[in-house]
C-alpha positions as CSV (number, residue, x, y, z in Angstrom):
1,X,22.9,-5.6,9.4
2,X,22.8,-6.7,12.9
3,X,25.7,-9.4,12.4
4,X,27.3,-7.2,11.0
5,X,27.3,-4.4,14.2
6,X,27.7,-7.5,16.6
7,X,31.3,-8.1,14.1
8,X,31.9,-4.2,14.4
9,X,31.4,-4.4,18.3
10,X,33.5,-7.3,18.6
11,X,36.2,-6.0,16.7
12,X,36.7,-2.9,18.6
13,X,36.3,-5.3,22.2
14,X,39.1,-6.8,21.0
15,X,40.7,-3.6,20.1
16,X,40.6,-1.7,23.5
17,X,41.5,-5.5,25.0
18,X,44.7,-5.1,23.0
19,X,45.3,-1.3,23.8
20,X,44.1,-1.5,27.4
21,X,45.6,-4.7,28.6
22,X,49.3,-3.4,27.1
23,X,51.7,-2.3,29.9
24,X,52.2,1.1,29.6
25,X,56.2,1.2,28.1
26,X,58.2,3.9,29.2
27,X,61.0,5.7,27.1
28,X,64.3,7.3,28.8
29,X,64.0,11.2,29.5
30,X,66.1,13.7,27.2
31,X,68.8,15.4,28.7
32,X,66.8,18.6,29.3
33,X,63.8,17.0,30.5
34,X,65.5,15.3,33.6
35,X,65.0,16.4,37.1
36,X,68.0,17.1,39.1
37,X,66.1,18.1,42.2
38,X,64.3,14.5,42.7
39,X,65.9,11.9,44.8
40,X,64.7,9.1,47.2
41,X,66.6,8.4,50.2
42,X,68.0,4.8,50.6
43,X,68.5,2.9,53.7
44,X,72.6,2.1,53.9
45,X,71.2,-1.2,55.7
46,X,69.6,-2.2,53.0
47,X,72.9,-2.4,51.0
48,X,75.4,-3.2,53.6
49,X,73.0,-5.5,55.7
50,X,70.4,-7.6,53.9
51,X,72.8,-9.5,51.7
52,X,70.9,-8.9,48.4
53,X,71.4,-10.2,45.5
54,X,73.2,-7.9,42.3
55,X,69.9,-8.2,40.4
56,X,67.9,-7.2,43.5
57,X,70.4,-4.0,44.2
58,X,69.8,-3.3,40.8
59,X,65.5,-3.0,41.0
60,X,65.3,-1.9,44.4
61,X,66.6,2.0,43.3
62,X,64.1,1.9,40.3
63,X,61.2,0.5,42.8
64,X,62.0,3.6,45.3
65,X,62.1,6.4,42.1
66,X,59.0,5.0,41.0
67,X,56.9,5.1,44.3
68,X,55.5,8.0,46.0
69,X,58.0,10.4,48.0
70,X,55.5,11.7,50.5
71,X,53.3,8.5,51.1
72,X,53.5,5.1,51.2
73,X,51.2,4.6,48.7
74,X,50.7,1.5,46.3
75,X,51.9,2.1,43.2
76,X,52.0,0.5,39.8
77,X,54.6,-1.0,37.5
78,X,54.8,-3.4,35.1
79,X,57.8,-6.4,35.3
80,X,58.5,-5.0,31.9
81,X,59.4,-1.7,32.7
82,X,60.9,-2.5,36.0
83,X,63.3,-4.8,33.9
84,X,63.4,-1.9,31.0
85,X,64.5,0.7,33.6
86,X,67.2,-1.4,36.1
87,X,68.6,-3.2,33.0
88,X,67.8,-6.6,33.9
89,X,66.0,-9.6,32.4
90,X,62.0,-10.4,33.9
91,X,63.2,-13.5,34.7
92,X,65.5,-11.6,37.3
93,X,63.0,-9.0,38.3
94,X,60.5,-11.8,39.0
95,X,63.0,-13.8,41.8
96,X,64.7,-10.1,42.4
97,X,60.7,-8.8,43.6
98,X,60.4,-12.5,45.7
99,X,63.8,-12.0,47.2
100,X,63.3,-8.2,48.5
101,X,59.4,-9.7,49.4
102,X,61.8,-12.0,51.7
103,X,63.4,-9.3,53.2
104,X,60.2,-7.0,54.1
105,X,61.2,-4.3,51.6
106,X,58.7,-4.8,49.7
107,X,55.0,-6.1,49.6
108,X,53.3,-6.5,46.7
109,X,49.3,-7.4,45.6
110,X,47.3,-9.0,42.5
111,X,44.8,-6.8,41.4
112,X,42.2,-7.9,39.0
113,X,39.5,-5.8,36.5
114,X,37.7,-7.9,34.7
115,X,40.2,-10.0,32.7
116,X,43.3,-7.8,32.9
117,X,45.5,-8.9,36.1
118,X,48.4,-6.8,37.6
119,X,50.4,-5.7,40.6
120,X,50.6,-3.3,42.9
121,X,53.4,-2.6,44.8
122,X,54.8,-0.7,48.4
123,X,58.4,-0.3,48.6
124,X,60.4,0.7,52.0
125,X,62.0,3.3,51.9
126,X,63.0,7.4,54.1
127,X,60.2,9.5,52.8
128,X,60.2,12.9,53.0
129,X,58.3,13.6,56.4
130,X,60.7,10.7,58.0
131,X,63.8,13.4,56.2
132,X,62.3,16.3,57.5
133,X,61.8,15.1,61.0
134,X,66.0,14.2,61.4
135,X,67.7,16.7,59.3
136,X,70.4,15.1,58.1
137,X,70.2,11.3,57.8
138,X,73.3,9.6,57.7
139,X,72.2,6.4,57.7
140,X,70.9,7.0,54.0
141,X,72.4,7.2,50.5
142,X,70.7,10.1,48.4
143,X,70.3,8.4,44.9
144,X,69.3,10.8,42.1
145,X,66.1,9.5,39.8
146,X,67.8,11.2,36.9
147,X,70.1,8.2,37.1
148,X,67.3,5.9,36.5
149,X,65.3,8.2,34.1
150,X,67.8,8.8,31.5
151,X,68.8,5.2,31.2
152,X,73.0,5.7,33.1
153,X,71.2,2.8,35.6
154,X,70.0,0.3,32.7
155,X,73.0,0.7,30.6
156,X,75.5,-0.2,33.5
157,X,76.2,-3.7,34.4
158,X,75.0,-5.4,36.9
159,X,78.7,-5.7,39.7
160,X,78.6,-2.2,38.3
161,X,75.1,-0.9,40.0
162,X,76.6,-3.2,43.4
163,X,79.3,-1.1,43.4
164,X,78.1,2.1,42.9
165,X,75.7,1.4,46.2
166,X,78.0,0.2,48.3
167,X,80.5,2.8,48.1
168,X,78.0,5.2,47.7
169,X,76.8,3.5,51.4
170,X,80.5,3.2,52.7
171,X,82.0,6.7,52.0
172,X,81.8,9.4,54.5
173,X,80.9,13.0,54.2
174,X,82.2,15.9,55.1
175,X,79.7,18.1,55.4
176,X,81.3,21.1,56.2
177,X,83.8,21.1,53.2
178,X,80.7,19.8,50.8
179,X,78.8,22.5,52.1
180,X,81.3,25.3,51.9
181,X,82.2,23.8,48.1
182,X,78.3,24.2,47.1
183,X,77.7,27.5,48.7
184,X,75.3,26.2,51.0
């Protein structure tokens, strides 16, 4: 009897080891379910200025609609779904992360519990109470998390998700005609 409740209790250890050590996988939003209010405000110098690599351009949006809007808080993510979300291999999320590390945009820290290991991350970007204090910013692109959460950002290729940034960092805005055409 007793072997047989230490076998029990080993089996379901290794159980919740295999269920709690898992990253936690994410699955694109539906159509309806997106949210077309939620954005996070990108530095244009980090597009136009730091020289970064297609693969890092391509993590760095998913890194900012992941973290927090109103703090810089840590924040978790698995490699896995970083690479699930931006459409690009671990391998390149692993030297993208070191290469935006390089460049201060991001800092990043091991975390252990027991036997499980993972990361924690902080990710430079405007927040809200740095929008709210200047108005209008025009020294940031507004990038839409609906992009990213209903899978439009993985599915593009990679010169594809350059592009988009940097003419989304290049063009100018007239707000008077965009305001007039939105009725704001």
């Amino acid at each position: 009897i007793l072997s047989q409740k230490e076998e029990t209790k080993k089996q379901q250890k290794e159980v919740f080891r295999q269920v709690y050590n898992r990253p936690k996988e994410k699955a694109f939003s539906d159509i309806d379910q997106l949210n077309m209010d939620s954005f996070r405000a990108i530095p244009k110098s980090v597009i136009l200025d730091y020289g970064l690599s297609k693969a890092a351009l391509a993590i760095y949006p998913v890194l900012c609609a992941k973290a927090d809007f109103e703090k810089n808080n840590s924040f978790q993510i698995s490699q896995e779904n970083i690479a699930f979300y931006s459409g690009v291999s671990e391998s390149k999320v692993r030297r993208a992360i070191a290469e935006l590390e390089g460049a201060r945009l991001l800092s990043k820290e091991k975390i252990t519990e027991g036997t499980r290991h993972f990361y924690v991350y902080k990710v430079t970007f405007y927040r809200r109470p740095e929008l709210e204090a200047n108005e209008q910013r025009g020294d940031a692109i507004y990038f839409y998390n609906c992009i990213i959460d209903n899978g439009i950002w993985a599915n593009l290729p990679l010169g594809a998700k350059a592009i988009y940034l940097f003419l989304r960092a290049e063009a100018k805005q007239d707000l008077d005609i965009y305001s007039e055409i939105e009725g704001i």
